[in-house]
Structure formats: C-alpha cells, structure tokens
PDB file with SEQRES, HELIX, SHEET and CRYST1 records, atoms N, CA, C and O in Angstrom:
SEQRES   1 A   74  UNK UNK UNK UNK UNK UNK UNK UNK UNK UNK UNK UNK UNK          
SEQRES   2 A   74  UNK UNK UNK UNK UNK UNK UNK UNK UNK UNK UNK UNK UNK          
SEQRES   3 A   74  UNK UNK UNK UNK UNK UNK UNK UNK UNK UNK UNK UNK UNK          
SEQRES   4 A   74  UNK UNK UNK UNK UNK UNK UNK UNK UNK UNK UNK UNK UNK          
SEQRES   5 A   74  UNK UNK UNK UNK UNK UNK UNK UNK UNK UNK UNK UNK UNK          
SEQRES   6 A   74  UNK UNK UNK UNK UNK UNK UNK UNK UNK                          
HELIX    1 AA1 UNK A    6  UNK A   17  1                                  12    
HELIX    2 AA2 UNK A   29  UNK A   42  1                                  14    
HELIX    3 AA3 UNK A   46  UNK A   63  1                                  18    
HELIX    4 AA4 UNK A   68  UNK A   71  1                                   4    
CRYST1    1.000    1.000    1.000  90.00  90.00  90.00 P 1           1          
ATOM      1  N   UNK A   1       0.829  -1.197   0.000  1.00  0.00           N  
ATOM      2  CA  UNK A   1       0.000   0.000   0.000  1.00  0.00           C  
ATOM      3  C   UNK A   1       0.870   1.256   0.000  1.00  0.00           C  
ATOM      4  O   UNK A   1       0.335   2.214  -0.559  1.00  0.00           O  
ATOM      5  N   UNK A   2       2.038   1.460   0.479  1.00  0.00           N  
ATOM      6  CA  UNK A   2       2.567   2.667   0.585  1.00  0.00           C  
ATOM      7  C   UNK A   2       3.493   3.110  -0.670  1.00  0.00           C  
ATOM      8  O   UNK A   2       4.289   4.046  -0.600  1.00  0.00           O  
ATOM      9  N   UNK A   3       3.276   2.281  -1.883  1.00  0.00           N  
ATOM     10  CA  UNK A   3       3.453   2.759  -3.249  1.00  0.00           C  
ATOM     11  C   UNK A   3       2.336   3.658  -3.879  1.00  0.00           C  
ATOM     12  O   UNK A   3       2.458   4.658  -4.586  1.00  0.00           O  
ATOM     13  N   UNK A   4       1.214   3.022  -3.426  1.00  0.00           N  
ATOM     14  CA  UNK A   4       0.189   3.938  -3.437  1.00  0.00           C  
ATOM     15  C   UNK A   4      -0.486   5.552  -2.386  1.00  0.00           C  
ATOM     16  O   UNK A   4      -1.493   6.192  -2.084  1.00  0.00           O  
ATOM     17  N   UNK A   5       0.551   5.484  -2.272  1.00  0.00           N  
ATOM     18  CA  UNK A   5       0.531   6.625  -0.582  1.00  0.00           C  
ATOM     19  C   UNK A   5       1.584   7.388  -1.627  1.00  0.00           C  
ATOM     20  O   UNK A   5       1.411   8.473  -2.183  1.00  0.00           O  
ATOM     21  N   UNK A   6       2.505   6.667  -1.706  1.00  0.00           N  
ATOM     22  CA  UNK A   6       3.419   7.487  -2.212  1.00  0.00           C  
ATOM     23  C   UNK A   6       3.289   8.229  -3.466  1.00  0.00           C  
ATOM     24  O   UNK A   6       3.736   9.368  -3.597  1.00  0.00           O  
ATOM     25  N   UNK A   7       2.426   7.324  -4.772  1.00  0.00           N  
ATOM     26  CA  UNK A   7       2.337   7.943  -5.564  1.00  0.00           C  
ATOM     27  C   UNK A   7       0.448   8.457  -5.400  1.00  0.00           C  
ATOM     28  O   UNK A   7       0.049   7.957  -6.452  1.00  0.00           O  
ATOM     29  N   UNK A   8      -0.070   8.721  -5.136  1.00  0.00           N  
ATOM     30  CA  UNK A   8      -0.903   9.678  -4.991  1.00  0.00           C  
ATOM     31  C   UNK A   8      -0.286  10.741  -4.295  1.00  0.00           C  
ATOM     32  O   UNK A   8      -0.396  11.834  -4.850  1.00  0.00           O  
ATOM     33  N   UNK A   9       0.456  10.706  -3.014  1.00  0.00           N  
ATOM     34  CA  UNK A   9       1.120  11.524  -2.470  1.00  0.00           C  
ATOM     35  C   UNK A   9       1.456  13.031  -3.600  1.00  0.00           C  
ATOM     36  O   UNK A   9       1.171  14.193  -3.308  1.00  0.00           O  
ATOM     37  N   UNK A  10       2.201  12.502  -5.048  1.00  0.00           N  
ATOM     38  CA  UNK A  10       3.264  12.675  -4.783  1.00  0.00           C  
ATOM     39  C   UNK A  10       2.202  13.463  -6.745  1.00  0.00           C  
ATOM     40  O   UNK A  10       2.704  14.246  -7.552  1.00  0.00           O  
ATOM     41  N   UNK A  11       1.145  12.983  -6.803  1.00  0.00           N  
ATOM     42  CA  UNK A  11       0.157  13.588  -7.698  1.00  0.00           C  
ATOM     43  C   UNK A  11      -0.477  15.029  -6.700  1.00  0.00           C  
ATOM     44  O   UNK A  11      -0.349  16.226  -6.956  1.00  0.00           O  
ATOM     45  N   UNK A  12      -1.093  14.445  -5.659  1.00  0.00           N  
ATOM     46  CA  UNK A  12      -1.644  15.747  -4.646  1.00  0.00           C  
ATOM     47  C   UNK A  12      -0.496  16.679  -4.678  1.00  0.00           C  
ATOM     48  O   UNK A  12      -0.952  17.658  -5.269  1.00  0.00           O  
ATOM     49  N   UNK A  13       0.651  16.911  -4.397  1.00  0.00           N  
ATOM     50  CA  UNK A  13       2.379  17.946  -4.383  1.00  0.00           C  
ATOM     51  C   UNK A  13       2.117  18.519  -5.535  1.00  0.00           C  
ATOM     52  O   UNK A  13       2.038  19.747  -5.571  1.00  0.00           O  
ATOM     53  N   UNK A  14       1.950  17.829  -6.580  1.00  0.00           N  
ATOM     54  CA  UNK A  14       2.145  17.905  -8.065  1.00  0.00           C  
ATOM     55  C   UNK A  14       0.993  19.842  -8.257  1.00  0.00           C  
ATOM     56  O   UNK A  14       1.226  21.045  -8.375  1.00  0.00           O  
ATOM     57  N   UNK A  15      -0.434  18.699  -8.146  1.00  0.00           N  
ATOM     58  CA  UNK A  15      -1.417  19.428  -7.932  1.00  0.00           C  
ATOM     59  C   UNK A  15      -1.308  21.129  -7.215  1.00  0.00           C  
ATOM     60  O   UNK A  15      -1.687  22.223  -7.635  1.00  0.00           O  
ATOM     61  N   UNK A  16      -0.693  20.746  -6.122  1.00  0.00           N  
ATOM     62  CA  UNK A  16      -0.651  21.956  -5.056  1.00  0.00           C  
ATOM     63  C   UNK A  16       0.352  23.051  -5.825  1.00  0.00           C  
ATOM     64  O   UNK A  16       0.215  24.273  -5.771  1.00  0.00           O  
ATOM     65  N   UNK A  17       1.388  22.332  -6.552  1.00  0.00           N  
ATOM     66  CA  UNK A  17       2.428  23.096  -6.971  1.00  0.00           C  
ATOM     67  C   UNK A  17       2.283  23.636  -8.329  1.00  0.00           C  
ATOM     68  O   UNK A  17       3.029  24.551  -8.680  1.00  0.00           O  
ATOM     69  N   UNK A  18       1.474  23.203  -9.060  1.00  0.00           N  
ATOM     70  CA  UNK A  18       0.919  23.864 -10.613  1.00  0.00           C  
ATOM     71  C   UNK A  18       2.178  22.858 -11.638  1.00  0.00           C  
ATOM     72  O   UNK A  18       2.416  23.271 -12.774  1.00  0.00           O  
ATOM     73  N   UNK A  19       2.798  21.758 -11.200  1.00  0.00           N  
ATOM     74  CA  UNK A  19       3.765  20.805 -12.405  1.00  0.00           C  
ATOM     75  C   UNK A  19       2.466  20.016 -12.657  1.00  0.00           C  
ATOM     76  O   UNK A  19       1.604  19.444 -11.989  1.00  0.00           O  
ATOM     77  N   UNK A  20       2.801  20.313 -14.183  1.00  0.00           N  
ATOM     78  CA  UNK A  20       1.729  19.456 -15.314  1.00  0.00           C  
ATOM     79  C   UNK A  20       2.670  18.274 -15.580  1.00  0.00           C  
ATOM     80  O   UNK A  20       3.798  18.411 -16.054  1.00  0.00           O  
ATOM     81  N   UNK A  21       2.036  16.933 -15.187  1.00  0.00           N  
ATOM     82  CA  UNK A  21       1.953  15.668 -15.567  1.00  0.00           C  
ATOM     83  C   UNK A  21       2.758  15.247 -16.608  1.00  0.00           C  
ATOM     84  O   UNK A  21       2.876  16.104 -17.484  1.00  0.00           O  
ATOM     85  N   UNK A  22       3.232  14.422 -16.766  1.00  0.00           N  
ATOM     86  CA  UNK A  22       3.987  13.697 -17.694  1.00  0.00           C  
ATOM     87  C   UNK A  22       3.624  13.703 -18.955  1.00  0.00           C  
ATOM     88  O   UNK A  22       3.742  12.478 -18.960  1.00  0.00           O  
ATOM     89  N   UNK A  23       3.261  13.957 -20.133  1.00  0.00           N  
ATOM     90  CA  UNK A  23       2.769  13.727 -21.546  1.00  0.00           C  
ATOM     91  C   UNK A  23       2.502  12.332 -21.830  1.00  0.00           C  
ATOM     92  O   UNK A  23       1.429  11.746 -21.976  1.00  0.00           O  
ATOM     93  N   UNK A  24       4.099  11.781 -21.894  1.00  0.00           N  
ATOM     94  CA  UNK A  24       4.006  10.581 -22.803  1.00  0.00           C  
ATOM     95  C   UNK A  24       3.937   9.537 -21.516  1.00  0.00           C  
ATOM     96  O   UNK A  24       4.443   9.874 -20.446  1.00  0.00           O  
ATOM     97  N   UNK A  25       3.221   8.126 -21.691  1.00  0.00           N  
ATOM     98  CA  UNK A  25       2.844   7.344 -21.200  1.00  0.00           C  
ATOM     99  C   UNK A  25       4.214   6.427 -20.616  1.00  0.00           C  
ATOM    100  O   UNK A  25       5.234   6.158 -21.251  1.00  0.00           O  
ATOM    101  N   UNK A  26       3.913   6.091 -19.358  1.00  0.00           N  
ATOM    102  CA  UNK A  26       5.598   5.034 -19.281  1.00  0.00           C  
ATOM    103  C   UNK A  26       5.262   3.739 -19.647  1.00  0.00           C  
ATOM    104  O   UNK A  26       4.192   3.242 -19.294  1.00  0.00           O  
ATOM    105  N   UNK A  27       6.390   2.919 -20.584  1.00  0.00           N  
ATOM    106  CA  UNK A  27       6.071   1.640 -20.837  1.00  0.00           C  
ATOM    107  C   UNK A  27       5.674   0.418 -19.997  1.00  0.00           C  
ATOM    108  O   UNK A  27       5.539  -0.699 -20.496  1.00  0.00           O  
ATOM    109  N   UNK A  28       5.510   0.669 -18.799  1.00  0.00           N  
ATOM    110  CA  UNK A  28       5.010  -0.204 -18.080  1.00  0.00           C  
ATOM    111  C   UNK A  28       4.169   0.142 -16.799  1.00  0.00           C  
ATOM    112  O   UNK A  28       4.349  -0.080 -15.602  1.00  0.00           O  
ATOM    113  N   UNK A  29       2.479   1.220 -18.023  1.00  0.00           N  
ATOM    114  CA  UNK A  29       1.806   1.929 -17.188  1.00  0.00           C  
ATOM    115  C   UNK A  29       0.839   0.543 -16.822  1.00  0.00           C  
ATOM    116  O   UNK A  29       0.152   0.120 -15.892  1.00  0.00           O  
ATOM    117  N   UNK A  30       1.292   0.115 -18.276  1.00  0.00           N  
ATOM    118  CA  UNK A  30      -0.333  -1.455 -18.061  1.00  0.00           C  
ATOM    119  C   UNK A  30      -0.368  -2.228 -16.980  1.00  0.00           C  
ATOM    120  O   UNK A  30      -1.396  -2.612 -16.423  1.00  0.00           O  
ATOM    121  N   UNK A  31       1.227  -2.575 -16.527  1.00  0.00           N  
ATOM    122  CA  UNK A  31       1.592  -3.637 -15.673  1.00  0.00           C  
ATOM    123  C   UNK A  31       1.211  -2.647 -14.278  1.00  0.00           C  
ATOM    124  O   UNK A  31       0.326  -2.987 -13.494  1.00  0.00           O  
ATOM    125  N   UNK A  32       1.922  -1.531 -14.125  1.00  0.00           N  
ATOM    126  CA  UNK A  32       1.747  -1.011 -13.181  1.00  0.00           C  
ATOM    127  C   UNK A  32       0.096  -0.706 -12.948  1.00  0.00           C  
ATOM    128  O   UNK A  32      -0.345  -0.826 -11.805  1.00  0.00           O  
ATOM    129  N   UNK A  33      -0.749  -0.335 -13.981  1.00  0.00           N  
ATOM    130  CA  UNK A  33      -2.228   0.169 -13.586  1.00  0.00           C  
ATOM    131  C   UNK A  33      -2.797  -1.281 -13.105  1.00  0.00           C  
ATOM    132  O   UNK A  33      -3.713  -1.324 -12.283  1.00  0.00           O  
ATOM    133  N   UNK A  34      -2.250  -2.406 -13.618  1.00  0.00           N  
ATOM    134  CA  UNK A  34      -2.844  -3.961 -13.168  1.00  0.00           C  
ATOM    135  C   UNK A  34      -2.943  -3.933 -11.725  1.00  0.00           C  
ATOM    136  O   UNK A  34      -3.894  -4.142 -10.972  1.00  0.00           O  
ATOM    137  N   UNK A  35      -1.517  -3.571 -11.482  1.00  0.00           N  
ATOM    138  CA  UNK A  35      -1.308  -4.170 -10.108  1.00  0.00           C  
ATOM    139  C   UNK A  35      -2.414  -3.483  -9.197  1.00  0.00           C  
ATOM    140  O   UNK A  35      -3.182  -4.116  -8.471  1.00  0.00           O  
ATOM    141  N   UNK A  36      -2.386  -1.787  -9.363  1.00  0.00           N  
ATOM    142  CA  UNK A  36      -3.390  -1.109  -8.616  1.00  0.00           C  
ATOM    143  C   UNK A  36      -5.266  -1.861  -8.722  1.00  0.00           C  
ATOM    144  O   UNK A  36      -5.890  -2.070  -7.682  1.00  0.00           O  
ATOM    145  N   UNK A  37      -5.644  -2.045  -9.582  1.00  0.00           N  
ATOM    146  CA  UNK A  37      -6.627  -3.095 -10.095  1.00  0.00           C  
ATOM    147  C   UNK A  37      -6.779  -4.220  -9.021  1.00  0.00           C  
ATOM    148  O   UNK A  37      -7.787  -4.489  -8.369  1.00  0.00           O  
ATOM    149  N   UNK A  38      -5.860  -4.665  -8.993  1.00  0.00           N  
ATOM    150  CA  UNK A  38      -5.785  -6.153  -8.417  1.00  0.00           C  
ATOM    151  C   UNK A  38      -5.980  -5.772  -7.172  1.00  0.00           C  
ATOM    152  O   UNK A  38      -6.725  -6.576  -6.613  1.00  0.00           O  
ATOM    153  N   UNK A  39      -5.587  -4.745  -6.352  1.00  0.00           N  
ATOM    154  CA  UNK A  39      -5.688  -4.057  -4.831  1.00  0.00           C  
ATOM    155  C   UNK A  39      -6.675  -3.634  -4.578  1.00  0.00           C  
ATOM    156  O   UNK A  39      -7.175  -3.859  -3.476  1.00  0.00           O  
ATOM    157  N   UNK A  40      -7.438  -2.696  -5.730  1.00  0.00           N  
ATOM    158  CA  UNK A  40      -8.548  -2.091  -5.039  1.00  0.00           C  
ATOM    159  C   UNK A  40      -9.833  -3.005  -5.756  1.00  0.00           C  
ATOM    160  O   UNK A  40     -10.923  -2.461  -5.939  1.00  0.00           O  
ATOM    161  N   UNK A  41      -9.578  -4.554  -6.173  1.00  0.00           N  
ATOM    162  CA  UNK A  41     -11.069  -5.278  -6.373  1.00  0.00           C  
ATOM    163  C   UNK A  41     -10.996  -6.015  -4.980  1.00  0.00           C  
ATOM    164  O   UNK A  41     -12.153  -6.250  -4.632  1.00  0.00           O  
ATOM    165  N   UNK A  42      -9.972  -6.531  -3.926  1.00  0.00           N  
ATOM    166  CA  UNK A  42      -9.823  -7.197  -3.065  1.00  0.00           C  
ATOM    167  C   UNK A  42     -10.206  -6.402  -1.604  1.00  0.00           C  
ATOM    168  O   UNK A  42     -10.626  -6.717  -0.490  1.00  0.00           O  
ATOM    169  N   UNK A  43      -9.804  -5.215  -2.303  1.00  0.00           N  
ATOM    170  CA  UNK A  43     -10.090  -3.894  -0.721  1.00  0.00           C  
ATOM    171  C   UNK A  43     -11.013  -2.943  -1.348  1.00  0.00           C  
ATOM    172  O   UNK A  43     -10.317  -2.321  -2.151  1.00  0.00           O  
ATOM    173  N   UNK A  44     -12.423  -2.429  -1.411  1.00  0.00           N  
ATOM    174  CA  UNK A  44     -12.796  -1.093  -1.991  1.00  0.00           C  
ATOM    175  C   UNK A  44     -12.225  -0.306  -1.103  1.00  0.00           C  
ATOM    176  O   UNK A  44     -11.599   0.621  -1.615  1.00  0.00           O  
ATOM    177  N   UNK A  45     -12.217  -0.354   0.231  1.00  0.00           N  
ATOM    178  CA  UNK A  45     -11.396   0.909   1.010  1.00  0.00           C  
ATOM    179  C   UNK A  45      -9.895   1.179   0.685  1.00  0.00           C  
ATOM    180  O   UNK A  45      -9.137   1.972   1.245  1.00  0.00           O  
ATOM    181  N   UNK A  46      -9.658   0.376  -0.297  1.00  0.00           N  
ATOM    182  CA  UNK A  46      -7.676   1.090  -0.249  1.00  0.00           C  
ATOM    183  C   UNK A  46      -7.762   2.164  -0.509  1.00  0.00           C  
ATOM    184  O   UNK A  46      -7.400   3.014   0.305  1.00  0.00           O  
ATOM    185  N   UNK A  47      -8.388   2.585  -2.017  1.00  0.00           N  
ATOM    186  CA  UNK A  47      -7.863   3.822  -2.541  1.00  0.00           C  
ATOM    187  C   UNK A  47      -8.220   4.749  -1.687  1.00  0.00           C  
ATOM    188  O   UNK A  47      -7.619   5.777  -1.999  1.00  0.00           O  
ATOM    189  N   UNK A  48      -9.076   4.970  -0.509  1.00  0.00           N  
ATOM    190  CA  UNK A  48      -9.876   6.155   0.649  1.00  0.00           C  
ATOM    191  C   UNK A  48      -8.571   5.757   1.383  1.00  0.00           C  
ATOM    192  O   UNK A  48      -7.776   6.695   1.435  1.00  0.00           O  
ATOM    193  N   UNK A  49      -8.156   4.645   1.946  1.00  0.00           N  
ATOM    194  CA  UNK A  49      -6.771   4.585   3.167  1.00  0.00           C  
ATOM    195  C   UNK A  49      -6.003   5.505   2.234  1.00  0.00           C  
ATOM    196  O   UNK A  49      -5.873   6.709   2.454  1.00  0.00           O  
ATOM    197  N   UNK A  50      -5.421   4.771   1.012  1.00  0.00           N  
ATOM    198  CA  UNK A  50      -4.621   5.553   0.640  1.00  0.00           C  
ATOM    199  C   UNK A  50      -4.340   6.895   0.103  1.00  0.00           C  
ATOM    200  O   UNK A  50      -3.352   7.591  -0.127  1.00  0.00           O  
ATOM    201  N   UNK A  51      -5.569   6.964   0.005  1.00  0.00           N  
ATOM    202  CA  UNK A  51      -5.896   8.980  -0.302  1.00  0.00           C  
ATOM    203  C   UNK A  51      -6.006   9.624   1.141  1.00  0.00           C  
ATOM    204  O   UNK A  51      -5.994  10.853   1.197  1.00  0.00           O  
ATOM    205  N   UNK A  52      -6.106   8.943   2.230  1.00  0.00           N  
ATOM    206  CA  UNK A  52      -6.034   9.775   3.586  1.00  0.00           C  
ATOM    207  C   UNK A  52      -4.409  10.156   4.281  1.00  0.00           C  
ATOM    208  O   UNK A  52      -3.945  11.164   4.814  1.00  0.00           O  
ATOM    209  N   UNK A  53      -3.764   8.559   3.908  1.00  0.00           N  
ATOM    210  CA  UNK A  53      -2.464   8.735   4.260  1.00  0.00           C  
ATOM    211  C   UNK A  53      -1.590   9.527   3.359  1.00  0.00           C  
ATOM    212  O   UNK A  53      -0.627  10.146   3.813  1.00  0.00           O  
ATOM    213  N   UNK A  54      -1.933   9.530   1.935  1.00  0.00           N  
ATOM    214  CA  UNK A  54      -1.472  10.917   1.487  1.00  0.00           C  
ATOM    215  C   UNK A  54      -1.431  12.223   1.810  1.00  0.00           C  
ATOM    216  O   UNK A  54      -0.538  13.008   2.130  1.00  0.00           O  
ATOM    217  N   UNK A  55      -2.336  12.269   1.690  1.00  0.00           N  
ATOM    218  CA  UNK A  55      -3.530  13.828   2.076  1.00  0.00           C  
ATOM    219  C   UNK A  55      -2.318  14.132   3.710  1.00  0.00           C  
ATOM    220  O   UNK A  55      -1.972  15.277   4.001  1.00  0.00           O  
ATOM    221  N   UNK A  56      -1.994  13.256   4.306  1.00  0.00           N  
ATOM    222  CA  UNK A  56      -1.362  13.344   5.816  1.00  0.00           C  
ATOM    223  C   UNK A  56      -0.551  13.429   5.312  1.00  0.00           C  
ATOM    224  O   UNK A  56      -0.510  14.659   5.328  1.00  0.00           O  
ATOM    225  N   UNK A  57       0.506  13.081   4.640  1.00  0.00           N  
ATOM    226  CA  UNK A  57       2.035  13.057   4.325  1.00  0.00           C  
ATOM    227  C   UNK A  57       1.891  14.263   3.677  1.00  0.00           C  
ATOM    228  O   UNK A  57       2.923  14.849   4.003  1.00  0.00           O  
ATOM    229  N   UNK A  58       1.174  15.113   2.864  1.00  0.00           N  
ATOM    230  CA  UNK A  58       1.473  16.012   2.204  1.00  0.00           C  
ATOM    231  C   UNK A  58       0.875  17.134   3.381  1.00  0.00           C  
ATOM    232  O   UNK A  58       1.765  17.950   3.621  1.00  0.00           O  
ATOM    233  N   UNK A  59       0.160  17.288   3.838  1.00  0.00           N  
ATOM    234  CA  UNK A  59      -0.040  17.982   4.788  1.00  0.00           C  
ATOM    235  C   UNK A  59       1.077  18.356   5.532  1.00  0.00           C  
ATOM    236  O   UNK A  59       1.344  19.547   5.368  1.00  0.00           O  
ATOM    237  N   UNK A  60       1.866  17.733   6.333  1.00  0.00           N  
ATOM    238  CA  UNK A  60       2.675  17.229   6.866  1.00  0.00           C  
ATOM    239  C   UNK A  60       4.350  18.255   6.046  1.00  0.00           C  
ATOM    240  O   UNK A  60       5.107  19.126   6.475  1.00  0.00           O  
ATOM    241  N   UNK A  61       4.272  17.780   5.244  1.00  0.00           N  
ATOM    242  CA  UNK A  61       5.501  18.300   4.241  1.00  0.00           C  
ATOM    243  C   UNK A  61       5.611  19.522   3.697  1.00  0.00           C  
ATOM    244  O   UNK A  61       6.667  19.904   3.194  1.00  0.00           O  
ATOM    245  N   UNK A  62       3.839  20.721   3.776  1.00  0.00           N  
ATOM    246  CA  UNK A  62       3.759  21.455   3.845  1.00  0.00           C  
ATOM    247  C   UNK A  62       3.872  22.197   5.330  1.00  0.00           C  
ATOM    248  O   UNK A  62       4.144  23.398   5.307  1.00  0.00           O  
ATOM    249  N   UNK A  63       3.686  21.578   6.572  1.00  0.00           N  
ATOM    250  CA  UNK A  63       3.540  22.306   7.608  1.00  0.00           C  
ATOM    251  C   UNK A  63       5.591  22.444   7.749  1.00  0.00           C  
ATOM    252  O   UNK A  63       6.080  23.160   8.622  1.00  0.00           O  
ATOM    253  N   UNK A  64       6.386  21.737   6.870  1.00  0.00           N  
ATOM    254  CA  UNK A  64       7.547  21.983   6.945  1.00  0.00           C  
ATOM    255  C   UNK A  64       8.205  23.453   6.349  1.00  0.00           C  
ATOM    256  O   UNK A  64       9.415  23.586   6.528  1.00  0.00           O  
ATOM    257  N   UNK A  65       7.479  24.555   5.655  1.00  0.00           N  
ATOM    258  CA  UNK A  65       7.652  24.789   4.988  1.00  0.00           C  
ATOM    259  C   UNK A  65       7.549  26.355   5.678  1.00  0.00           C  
ATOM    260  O   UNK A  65       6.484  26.659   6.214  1.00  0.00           O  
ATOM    261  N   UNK A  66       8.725  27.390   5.653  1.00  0.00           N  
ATOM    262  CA  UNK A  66       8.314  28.357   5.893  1.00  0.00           C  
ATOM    263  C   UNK A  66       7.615  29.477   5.584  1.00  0.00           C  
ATOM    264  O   UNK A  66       7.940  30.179   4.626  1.00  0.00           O  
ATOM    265  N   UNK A  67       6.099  29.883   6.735  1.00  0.00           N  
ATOM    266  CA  UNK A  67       5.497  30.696   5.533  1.00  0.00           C  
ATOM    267  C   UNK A  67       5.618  32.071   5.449  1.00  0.00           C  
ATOM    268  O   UNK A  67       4.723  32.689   4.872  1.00  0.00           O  
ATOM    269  N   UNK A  68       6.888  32.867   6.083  1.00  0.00           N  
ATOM    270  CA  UNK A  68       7.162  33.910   6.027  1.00  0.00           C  
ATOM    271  C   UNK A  68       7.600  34.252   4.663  1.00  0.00           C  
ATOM    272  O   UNK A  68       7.244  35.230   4.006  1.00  0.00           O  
ATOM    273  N   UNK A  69       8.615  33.095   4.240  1.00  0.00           N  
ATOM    274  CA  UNK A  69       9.210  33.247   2.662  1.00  0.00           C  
ATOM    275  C   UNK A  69       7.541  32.657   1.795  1.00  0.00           C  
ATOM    276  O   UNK A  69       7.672  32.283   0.629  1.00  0.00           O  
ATOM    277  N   UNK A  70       6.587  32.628   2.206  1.00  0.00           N  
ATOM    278  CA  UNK A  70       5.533  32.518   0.920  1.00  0.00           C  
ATOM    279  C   UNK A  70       4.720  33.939   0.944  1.00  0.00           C  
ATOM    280  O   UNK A  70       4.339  34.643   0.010  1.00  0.00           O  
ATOM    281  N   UNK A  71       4.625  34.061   2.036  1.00  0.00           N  
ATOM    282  CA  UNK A  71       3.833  35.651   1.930  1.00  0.00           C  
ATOM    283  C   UNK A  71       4.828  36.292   1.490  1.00  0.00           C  
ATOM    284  O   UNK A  71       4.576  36.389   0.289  1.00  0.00           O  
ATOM    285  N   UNK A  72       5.908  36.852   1.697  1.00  0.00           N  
ATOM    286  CA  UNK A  72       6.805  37.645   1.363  1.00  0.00           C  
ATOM    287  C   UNK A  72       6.785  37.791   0.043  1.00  0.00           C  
ATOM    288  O   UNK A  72       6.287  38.868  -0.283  1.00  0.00           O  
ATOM    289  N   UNK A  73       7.361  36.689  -1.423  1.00  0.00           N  
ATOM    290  CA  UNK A  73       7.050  36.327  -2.279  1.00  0.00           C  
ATOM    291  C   UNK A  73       5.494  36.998  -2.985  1.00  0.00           C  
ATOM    292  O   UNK A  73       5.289  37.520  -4.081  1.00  0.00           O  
ATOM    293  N   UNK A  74       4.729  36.762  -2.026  1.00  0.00           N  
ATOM    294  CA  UNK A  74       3.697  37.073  -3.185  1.00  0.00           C  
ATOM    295  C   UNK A  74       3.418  38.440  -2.897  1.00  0.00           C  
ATOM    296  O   UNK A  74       2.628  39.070  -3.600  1.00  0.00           O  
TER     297      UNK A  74                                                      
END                                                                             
C-alpha cells in the first residue's frame, strides 16, 4: 500500500504546486495500472486509506515549509 501513498502523495504535491503531468505514457503503465486493479477489487477501502495517508504526508511536508518566505514572495 505505501506505493500507493506514495504515488498519490506525490500527484496531490504535483497538484498543489501547478507541475503538469507527464505527456508521454511510461512503458510499463499497463503492468503497473494492473497491479493497482488487483488491490482495489480485493479492498474497496484502499484507494480512501490511501488517499487519507497521502492527504497526511502532504499535509505534513507542507507544515515543513516556511510561511514567512511565501507571503513575502507574493
């Protein structure tokens, strides 16, 4: 599960930060989209665990972040 923590994680960062997504497809999106498949027909709750423990890790990685240098900036 924490491949999936990690990479939703790491889509939510993406999101927050305005980086647009990859274009071209990686050659082993099929194998990789399988595996996710195979997890969430056995669990319907993974993808909610794993969108919460994201949502926490990125939370988390922002409260690291100083926000004197973000107001300042804008």
């Amino acid at each position: 599960m924490s491949g999936y923590v990690a990479e939703l994680g790491s889509c939510f960062l993406c999101a927050d930060l305005g980086i647009a997504p990859e274009l071209e497809p990686r050659p082993d999106h099929a194998s990789y989209l399988q595996s996710w498949l195979s997890i969430l027909a056995n669990d319907k709750r993974a993808i909610f665990q794993a969108a919460a423990h994201a949502q926490r890790a990125v939370s988390f990685l922002h409260s690291l972040q100083p926000e004197a240098g973000l107001k300042a900036a804008a």
